[in-house]
TORVEXDO-776853 format. One record per residue: x, y, z of N, C-alpha, C, O in turn; residue in three letters. Coordinates in steps of 0.02 Angstrom, whole numbers, padded with zeros to 5 digits, always signed. Each point is the difference from the previous one (the first is absolute). Layout:
N
XYZXYZXYZXYZALA ...
//
This chain:
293
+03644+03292+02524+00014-00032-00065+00023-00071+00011-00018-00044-00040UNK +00061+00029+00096+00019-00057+00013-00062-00041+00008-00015-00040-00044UNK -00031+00050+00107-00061-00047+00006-00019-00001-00042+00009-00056-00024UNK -00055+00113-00034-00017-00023-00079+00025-00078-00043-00031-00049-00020UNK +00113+00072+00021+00018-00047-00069+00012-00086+00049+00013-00053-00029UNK -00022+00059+00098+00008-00065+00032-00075-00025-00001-00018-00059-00008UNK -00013+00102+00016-00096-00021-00011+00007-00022-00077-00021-00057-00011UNK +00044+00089-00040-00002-00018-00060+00036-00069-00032-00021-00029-00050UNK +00083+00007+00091+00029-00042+00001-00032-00068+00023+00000-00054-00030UNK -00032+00071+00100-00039-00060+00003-00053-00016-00017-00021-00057+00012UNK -00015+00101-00046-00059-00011-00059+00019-00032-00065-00042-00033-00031UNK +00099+00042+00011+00032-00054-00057+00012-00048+00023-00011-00047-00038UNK +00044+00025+00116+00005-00066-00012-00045-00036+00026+00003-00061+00002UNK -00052+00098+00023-00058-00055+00014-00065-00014-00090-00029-00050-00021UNK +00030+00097+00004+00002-00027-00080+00025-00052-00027-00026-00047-00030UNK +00105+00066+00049+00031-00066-00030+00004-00048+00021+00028-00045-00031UNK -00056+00035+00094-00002-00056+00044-00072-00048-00016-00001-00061-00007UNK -00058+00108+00003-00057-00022-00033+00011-00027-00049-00017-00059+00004UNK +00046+00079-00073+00005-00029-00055+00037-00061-00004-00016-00039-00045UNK +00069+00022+00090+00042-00061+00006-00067-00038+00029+00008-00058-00019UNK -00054+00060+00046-00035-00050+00063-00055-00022-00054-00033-00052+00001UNK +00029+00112-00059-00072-00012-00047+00034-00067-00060-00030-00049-00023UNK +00090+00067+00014+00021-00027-00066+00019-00079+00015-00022-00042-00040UNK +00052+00023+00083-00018-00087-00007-00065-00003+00021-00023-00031-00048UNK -00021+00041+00082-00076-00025+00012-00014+00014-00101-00015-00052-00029UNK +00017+00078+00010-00007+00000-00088+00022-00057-00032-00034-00046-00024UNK +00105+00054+00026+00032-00065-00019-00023-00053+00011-00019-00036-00046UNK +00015+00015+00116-00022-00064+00036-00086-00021-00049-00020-00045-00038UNK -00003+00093+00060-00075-00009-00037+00025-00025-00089-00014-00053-00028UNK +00044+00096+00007+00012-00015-00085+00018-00068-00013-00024-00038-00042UNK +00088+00024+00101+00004-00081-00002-00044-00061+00011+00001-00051-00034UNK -00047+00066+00098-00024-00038+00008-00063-00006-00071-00022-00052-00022UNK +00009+00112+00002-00052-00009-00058+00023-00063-00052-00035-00044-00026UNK +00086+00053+00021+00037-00005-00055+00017-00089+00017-00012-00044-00042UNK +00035+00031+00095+00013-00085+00027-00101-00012-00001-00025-00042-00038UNK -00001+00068+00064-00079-00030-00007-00024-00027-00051-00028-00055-00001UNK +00040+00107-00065-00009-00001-00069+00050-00095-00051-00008-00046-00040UNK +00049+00074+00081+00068-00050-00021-00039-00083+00033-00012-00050-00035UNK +00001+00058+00098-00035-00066+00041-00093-00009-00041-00040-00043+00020UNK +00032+00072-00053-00080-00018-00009+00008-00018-00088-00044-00026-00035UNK +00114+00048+00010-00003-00028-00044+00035-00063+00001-00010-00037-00048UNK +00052+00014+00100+00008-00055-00007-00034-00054+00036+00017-00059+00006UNK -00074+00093+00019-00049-00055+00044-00055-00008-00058-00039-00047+00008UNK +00030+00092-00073-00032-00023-00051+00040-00070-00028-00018-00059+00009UNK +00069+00081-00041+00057-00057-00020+00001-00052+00019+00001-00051-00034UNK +00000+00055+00086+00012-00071+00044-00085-00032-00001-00010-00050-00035UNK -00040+00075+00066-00057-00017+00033-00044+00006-00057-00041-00046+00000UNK +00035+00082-00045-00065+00032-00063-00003+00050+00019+00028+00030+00046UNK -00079-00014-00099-00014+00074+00009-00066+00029+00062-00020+00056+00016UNK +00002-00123+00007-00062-00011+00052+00041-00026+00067-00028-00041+00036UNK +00078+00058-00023+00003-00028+00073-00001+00033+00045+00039-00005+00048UNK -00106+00061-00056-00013+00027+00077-00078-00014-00017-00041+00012+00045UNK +00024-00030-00091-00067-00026-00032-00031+00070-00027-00037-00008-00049UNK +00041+00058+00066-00024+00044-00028-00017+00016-00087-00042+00039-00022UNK +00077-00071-00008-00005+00009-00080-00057-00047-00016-00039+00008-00047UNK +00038-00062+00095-00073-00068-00038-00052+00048+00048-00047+00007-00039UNK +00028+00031+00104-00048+00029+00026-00030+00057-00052-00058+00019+00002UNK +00113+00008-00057-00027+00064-00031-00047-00039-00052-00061-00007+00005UNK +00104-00017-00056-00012-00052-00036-00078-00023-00005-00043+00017-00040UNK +00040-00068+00106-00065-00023+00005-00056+00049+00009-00056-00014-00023UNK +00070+00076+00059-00032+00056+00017-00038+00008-00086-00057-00011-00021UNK +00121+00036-00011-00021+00026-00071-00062-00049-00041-00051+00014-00031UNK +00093-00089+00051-00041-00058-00044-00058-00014+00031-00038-00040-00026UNK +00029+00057+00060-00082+00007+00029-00044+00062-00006-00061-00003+00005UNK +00098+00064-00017-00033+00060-00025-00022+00006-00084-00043+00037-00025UNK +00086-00084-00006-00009-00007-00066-00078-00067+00017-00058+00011-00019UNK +00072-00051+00043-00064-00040-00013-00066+00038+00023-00051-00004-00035UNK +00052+00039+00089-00061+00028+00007-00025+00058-00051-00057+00020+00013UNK +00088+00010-00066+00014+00054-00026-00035-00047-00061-00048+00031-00023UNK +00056-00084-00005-00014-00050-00043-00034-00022-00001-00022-00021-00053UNK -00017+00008+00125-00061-00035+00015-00061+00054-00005-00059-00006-00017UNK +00097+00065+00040-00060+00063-00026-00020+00021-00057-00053+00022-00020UNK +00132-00035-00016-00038+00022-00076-00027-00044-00035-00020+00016-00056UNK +00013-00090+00081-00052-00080-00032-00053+00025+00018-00049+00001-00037UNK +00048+00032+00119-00086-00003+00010-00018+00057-00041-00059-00011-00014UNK +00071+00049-00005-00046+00082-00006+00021-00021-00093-00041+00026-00038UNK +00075-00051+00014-00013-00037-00072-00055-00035+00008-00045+00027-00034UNK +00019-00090+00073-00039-00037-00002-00063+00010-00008-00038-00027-00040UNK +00022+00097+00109-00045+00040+00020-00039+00032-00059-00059-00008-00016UNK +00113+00052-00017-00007+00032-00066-00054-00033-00039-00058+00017-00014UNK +00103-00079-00003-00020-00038-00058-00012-00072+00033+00049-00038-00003UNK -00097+00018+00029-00028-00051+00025-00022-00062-00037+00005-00057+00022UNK -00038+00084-00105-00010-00069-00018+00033+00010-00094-00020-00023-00054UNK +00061+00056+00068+00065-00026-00052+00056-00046+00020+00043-00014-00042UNK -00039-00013+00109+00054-00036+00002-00026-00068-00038-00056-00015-00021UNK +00103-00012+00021+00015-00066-00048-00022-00063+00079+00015-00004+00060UNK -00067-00042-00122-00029-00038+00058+00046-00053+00018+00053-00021-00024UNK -00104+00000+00092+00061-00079+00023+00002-00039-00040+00052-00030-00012UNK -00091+00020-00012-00014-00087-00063-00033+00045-00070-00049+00036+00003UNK +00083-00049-00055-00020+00009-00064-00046-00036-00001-00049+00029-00022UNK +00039-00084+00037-00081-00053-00018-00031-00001+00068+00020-00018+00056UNK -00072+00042-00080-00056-00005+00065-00048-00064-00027-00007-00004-00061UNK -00020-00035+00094-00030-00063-00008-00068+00036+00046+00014+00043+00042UNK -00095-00069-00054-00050+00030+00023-00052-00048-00032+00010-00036-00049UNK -00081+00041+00093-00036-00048-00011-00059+00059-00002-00005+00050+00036UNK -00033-00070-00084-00066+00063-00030-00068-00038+00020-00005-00056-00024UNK -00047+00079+00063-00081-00037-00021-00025+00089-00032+00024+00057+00005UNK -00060-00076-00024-00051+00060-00062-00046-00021+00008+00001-00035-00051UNK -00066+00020+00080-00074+00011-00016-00017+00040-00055+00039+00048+00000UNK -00080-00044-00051+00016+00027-00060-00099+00008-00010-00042-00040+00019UNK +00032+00106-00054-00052+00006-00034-00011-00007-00091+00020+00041-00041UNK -00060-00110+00025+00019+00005-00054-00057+00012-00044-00053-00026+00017UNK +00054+00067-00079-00019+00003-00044-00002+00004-00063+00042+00040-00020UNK -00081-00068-00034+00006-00032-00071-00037+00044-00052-00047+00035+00019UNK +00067-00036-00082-00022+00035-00022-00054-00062-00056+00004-00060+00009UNK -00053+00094-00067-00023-00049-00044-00031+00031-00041-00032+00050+00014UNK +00037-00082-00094-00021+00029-00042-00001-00054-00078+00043-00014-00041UNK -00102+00000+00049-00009-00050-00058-00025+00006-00054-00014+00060-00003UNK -00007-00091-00055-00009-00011-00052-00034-00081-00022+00005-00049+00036UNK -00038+00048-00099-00025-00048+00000-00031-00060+00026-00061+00005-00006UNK +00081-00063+00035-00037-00015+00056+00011+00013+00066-00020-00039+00043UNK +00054+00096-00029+00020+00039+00052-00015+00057+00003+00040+00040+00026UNK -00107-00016-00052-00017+00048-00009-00045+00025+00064-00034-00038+00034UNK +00041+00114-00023-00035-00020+00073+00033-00011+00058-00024+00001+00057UNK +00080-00010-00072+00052-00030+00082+00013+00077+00037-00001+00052-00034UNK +00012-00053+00094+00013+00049+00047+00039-00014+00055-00001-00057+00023UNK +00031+00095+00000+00033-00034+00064-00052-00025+00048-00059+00003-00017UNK +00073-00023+00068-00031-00022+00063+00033+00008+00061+00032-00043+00030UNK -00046+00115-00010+00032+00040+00055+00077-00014+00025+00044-00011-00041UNK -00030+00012+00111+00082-00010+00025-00014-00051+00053-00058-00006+00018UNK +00106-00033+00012+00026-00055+00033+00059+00012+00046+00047+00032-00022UNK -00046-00053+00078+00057-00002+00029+00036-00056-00008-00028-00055+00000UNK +00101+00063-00008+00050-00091-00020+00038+00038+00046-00014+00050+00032UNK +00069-00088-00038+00083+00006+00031+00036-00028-00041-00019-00043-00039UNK +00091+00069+00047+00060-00009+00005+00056-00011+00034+00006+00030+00053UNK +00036-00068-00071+00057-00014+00086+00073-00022-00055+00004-00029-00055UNK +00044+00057+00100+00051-00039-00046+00062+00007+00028-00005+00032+00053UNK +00071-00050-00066+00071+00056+00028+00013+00056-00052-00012-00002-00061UNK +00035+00045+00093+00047+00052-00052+00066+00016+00003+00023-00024+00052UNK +00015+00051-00080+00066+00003-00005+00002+00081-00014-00041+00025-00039UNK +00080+00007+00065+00023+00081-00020+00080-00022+00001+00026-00040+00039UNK +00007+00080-00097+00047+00006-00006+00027+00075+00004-00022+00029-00050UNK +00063+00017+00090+00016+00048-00001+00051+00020-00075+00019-00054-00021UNK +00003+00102-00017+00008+00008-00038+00056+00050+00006+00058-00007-00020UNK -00094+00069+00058+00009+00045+00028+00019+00037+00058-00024+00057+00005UNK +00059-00076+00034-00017+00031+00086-00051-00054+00003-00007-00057-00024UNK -00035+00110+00078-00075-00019+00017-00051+00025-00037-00057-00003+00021UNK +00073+00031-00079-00058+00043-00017-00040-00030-00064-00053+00022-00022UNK +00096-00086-00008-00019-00016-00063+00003-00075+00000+00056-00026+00006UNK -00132-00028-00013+00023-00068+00000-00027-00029-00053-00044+00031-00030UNK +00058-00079+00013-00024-00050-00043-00049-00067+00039+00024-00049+00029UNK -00079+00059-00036-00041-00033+00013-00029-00046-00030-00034+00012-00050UNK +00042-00083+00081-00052-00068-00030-00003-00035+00043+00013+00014+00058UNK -00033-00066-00079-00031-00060+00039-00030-00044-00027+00016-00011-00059UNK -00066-00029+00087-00052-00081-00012-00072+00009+00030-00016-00018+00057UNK -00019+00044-00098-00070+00020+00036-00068-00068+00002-00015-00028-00053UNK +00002+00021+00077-00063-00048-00008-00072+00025+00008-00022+00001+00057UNK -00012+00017-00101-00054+00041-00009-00061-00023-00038+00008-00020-00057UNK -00064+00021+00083-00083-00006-00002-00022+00043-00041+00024+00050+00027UNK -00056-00027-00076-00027+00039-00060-00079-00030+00024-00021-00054+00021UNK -00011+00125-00036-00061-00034+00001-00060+00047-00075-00023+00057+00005UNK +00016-00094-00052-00039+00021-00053-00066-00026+00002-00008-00056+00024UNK -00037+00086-00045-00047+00000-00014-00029+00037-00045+00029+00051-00020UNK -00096-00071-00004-00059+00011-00052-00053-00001+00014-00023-00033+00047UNK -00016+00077-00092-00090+00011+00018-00004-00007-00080+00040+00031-00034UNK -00096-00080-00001+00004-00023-00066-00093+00011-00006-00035-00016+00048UNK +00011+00039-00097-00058-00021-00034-00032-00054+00022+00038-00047-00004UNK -00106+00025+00033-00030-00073+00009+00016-00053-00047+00013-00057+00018UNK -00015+00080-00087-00029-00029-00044+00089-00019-00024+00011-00027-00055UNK +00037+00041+00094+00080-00041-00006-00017-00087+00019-00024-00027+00049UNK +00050+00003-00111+00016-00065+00010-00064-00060+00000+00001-00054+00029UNK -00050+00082-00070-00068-00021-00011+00011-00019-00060+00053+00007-00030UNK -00129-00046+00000+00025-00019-00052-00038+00059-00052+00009+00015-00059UNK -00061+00012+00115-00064+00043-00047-00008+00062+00033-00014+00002+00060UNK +00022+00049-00095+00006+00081+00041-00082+00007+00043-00056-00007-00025UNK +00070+00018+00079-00071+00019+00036+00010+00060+00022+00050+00014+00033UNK -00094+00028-00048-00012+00065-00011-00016+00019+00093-00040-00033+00034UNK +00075+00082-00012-00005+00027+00072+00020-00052+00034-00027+00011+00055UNK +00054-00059-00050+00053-00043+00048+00057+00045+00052+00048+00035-00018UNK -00065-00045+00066+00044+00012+00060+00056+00008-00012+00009-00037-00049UNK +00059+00074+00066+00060+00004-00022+00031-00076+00031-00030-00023+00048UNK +00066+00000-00064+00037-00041+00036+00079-00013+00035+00035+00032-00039UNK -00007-00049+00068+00071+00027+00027+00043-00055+00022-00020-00051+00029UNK +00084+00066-00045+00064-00047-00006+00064+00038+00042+00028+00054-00010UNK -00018-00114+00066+00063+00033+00033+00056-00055-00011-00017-00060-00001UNK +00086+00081-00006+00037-00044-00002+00080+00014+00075+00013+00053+00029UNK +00005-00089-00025+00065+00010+00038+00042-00006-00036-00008-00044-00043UNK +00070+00084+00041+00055+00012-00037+00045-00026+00024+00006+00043+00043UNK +00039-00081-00030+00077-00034+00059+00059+00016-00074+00018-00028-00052UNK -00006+00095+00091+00080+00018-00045+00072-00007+00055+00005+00003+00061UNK +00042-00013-00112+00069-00005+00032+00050+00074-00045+00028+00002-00055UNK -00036+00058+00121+00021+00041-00030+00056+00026+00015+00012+00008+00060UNK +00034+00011-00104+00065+00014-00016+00029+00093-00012+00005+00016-00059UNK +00012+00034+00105-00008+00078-00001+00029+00012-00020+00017-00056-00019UNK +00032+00099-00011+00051+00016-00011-00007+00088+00012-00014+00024-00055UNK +00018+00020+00098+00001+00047+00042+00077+00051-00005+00059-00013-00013UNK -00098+00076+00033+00056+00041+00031-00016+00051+00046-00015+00058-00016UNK +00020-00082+00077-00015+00014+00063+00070+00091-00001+00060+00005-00013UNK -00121+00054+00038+00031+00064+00002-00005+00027+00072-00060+00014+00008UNK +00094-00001+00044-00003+00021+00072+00014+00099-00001+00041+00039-00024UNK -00102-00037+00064+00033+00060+00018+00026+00028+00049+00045-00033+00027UNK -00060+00097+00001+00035+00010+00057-00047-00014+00065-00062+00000+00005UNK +00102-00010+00034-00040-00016+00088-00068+00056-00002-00005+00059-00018UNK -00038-00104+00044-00051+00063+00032-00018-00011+00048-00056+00018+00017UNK +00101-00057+00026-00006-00006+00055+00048-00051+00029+00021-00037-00043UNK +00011+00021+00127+00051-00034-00001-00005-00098-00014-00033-00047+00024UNK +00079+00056-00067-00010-00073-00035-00055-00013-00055-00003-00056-00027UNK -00032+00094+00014-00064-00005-00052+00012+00050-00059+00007+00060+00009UNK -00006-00093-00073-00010+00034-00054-00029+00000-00049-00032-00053+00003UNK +00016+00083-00059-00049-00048-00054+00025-00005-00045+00054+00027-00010UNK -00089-00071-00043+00042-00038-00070-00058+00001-00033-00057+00010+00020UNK +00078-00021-00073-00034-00018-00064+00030-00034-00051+00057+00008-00022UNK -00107-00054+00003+00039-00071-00045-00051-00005-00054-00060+00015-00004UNK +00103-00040-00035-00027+00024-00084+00026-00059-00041+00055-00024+00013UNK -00107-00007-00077+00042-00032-00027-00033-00069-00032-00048+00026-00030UNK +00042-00094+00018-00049-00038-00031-00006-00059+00023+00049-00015+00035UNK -00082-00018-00038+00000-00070+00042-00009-00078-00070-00031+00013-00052UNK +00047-00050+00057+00003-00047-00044-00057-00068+00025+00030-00050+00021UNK -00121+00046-00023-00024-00037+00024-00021-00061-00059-00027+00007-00054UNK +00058-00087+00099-00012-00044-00031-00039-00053+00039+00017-00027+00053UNK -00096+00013-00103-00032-00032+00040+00017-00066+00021+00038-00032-00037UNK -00064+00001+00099-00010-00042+00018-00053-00051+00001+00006-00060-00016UNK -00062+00092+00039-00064-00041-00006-00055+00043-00018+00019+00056-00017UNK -00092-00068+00015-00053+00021-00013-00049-00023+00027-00009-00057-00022UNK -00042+00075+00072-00039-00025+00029-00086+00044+00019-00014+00052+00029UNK -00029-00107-00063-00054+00055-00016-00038-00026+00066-00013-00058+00015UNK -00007+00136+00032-00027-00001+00035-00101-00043+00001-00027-00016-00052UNK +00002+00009+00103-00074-00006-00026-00035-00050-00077-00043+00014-00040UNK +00079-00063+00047+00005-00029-00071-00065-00029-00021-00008-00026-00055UNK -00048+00033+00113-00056-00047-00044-00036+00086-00020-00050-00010-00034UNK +00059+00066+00043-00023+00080-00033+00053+00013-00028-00016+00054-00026UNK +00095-00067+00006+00011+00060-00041+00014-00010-00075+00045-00033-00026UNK -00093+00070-00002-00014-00016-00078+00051-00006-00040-00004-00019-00058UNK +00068+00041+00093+00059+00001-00059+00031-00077-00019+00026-00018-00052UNK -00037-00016+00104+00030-00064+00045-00041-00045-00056+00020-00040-00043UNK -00083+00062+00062-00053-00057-00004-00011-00012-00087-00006-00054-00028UNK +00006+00132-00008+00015+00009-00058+00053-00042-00052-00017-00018-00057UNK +00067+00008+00080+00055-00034-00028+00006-00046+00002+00057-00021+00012UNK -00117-00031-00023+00033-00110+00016-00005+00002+00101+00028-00041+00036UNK -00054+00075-00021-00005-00022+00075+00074+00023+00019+00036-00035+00036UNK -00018+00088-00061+00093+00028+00026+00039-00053-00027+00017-00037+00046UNK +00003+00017-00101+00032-00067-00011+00060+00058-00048+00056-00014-00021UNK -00080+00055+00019+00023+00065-00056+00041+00049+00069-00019+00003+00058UNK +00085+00032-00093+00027+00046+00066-00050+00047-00044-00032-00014-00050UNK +00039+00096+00099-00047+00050-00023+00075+00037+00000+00002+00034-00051UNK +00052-00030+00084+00050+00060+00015+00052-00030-00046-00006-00050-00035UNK +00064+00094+00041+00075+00010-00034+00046-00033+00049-00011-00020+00057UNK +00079+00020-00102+00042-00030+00067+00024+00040+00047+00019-00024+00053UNK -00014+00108-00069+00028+00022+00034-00023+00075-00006-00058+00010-00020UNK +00106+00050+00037-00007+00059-00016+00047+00047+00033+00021+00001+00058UNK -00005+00048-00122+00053+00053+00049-00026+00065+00018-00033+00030-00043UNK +00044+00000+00106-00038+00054+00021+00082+00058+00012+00060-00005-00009UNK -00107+00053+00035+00023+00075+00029-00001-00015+00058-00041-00040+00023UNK +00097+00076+00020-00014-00006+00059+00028+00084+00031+00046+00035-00023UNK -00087-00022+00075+00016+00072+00016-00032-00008+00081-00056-00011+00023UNK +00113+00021+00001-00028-00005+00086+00037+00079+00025+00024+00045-00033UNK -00036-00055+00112+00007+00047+00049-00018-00017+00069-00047-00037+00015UNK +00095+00074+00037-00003-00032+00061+00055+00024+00025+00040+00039-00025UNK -00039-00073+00094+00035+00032+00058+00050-00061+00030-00026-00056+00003UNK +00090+00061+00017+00032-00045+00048+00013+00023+00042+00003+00061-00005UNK +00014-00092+00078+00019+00010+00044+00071-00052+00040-00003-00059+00017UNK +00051+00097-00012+00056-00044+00018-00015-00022+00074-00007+00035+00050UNK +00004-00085-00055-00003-00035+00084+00066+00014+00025+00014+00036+00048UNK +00036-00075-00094+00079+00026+00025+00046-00027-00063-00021-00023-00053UNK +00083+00032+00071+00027-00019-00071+00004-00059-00064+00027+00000-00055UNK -00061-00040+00085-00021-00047-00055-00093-00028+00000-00014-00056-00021UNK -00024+00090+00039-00055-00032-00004-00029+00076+00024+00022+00040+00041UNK -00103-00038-00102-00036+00047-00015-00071-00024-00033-00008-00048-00038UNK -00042+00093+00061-00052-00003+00014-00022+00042-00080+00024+00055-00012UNK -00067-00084-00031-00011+00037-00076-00096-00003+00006-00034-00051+00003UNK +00019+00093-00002-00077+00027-00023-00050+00041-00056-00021+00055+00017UNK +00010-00073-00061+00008+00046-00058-00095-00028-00051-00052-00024+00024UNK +00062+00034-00062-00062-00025-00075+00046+00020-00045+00052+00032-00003UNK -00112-00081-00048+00046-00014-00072-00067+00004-00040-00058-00002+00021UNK +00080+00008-00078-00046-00010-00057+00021-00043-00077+00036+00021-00046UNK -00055-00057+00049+00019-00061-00056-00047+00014-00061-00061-00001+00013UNK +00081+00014-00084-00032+00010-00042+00022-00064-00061+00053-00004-00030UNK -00106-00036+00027+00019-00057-00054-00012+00035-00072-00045+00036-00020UNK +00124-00069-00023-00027+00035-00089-00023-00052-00012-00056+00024-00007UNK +00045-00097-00006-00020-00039-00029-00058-00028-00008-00030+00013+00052UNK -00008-00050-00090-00063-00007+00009+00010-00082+00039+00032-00045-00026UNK -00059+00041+00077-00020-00061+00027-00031-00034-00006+00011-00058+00016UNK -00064+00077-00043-00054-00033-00058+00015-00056-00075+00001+00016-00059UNK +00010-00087+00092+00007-00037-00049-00033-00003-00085+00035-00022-00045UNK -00107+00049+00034-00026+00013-00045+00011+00074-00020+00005+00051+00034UNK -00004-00065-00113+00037+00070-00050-00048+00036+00026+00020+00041+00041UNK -00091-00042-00054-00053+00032+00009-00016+00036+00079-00044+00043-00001UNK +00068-00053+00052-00007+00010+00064+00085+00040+00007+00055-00012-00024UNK -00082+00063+00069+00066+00039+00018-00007+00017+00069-00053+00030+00007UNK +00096-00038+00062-00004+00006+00030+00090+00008+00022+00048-00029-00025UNK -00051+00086+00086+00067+00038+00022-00017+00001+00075-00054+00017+00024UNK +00111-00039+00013-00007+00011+00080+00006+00048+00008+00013+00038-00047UNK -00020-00019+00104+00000+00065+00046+00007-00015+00085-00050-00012+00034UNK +00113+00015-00008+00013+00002+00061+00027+00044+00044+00055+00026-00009UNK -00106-00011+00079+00019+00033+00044+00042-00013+00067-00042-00006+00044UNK +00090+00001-00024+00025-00055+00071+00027+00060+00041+00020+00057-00011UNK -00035-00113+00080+00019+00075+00057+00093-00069+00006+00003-00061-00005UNK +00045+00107+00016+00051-00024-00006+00043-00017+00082+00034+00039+00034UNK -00050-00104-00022+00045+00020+00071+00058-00061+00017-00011-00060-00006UNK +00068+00085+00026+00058-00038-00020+00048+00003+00063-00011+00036+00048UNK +00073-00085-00055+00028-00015+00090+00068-00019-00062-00011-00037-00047UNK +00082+00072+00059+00056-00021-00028+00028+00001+00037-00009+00038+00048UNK +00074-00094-00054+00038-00003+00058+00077-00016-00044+00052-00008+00031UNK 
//
């Protein structure tokens, strides 16, 4: 019994000897936590809140995860919707030539009885244009300064401009040149890409043509010329307002300058035909090709 409670005796105090050896290593640790805590807040105080630099390394970390995060959702917006963004320049400035197919219409009366057209002609056109965006990209206002060649003509009765009807006379025929200064007033409609950088439009809307000159082709044959005082007489109007209805394709070279390819169709209401009795209406076809910058 004795060895028992002396075995038991020194099993308590080596317990209690452990627990004395555990409890300042505790302490010591609690303090030192505790002075660490105490020193890092006053090395904020003193220094900022960055003076081990670590707070500007997170920081910038973050502010660069936000820009790339930003830059992804511009592109895959962009991607999306490619030609709704809003253009670089509201005014696009552009220079137009049109080769143009033209044709006239005719229909007379009294000593114009008998008149017919006299087939189609090739003229041109050239001028600047102006688009104004309105809309985004999808909606412009279109005009410009056109300089344009008309070409009319007639197939008349022999017996036009005689003094005495001769019965089975040859038809006879009158061409004139038209020099208009024309004025559009347009509204250019885009659609979507159908391909990269290329889309198509359609422009709609009336043109305001005021003549310039008149010039009769072939003048010692054409009976209209020769008919009137030797041309001392105009045969045309001053001017005329038409329809205009095109279609076509652009292609963006890059952000300010584009490549436009398209036809148009020009329908004149007015009669061009200086005499009451004579009625005549243009008719134009143009292949449309254009450079804006």
């Amino acid at each position: 019994m004795k060895k028992v409670a002396g075995l038991s005796l020194i099993f308590v105090m080596l317990v209690v000897a452990e627990s004395w050896s555990q409890t300042p290593s505790r302490a010591l640790y609690q303090l030192r936590t505790k002075e660490s805590g105490v020193t890092e807040r006053r090395f904020r105080k003193i220094l900022g809140d960055n003076y081990d630099g670590q707070d500007q390394n997170r920081r910038d970390y973050n502010d660069d995860r936000k820009k790339r995060r930003r830059k992804q959702a511009v592109g895959a917006t962009a991607d999306a919707t490619p030609d709704y963004a809003w253009p670089t320049h509201l005014i696009e400035m552009g220079i137009r030539f049109a080769p143009s197919l033209n044709l006239n219409t005719a229909s007379g009366v009294g000593n114009y009885a008998g008149f017919r057209d006299n087939g189609a002609g090739v003229r041109m056109s050239i001028g600047p244009t102006l688009d104004y965006y309105f809309f985004k990209d999808r909606y412009a206002f279109g005009t410009g300064l056109w300089y344009t060649i008309k070409r009319s003509g007639f197939q008349m009765p022999g017996s036009f401009g005689e003094t005495r009807f001769t019965p089975g006379a040859s038809y006879k025929e009158s061409i004139y040149n038209l020099q208009y200064l024309q004025l559009p007033a347009t509204v250019k409609m885009f659609a979507n890409n159908i391909a990269p950088g290329v889309r198509l439009y359609v422009q709609t809307g009336g043109l305001l043509s005021l003549k310039l000159a008149e010039k009769p082709l072939e003048q010692e044959r054409n009976a209209l010329y020769l008919a009137e005082s030797g041309g001392n007489r105009r045969q045309y109007s001053f001017g005329d307002i038409e329809l205009l209805l095109g279609t076509g394709v652009q292609y963006k070279i890059n952000e300010s300058n584009a490549f436009n390819l398209g036809v148009s169709y020009q329908r004149g209401l007015l009669n061009i035909a200086r005499g009451n009795q004579l009625v005549s209406k243009s008719r134009i076809v143009a292949l449309e090709l254009g450079f804006q910058f």
